[in-house]
N, C-alpha and C positions, 0 to 999 in steps of 0.2 A: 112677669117682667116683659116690656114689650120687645119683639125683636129688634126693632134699631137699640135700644139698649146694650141686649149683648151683642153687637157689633161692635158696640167703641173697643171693645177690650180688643176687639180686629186692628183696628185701626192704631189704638194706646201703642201696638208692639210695632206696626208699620213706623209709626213715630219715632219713637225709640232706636229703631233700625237706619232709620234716613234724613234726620234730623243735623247731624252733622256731615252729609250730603249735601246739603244745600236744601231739601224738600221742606217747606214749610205747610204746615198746619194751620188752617182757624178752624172755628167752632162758629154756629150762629145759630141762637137758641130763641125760640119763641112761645116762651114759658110767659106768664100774663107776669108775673115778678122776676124781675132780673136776678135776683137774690136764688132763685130754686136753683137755676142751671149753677150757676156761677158754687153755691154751696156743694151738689150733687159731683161737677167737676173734680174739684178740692178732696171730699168723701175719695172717690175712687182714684185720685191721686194723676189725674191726667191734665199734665201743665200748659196743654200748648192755648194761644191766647182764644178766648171767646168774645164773642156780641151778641150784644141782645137787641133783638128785631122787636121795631113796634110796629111794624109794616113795610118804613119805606124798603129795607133789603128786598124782601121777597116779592115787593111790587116793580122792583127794578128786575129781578131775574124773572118775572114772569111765574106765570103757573110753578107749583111746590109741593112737596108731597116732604114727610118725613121717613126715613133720613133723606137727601140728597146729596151726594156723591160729587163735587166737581173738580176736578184737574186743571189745573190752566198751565202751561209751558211757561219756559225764561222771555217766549217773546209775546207772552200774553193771552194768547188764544187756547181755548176752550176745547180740550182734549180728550177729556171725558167726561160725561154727567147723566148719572143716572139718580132717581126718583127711585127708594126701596132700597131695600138691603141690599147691595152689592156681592157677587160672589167673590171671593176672594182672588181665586183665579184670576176674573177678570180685569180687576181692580189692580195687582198686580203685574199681571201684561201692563196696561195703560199705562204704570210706573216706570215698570222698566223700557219703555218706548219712548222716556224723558231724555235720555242722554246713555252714553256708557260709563256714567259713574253709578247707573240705574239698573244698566244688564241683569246684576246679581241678583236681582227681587221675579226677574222672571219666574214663573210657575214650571214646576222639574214636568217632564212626562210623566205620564201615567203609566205602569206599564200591563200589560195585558195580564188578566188572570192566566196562569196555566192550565193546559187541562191534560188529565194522564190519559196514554192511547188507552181505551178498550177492547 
């Protein structure tokens, strides 16, 4: 399974989580049949709406790689986008950098291993 694959299931719970936030989701698949994405979606049970590119989308955004990642803010600009599997981490900062109804997705610290004196 390729890794943007299991991503979505990253992303399915992101959804899930901020969806009656206000954060909306698309999808835009460019599968040679509309029908694959649109079936494989359905299959794994991730409802948020999808498109199917016959080119012009990813000739408007320019160069593309799979997955790509984009954010766009309430005033329209382009906040995040990354080309490749996103870390989660990072992806999440970018969220919570939406507003503070977004705060709570921020990524906790990490906290340092311990180490016992010797």
């Amino acid at each position: 399974m390729p890794r943007y694959v299991k991503g979505l299931s990253q992303l399915a719970q992101m959804y899930q989580d901020t969806k009656d936030k206000g954060l909306v989701f698309i999808s835009i698949d460019q599968d040679e049949e509309a029908e694959n994405a649109t079936q494989f979606l359905a299959k794994k049970a991730y409802t948020w709406p999808n498109f199917h590119d016959d080119g012009g989308i990813s000739n408007s955004l320019g160069s593309s790689g799979i997955p790509r990642t984009i954010l766009i803010d309430a005033k329209g600009e382009v906040v995040y986008d990354r080309i490749g599997t996103s870390s989660k981490d990072n992806l999440l900062t970018a969220v919570a950098k939406l507003g503070p109804e977004y705060a709570s997705f921020a990524p906790k610290p990490r906290e340092a291993p311990c180490s016992a004196p010797q």
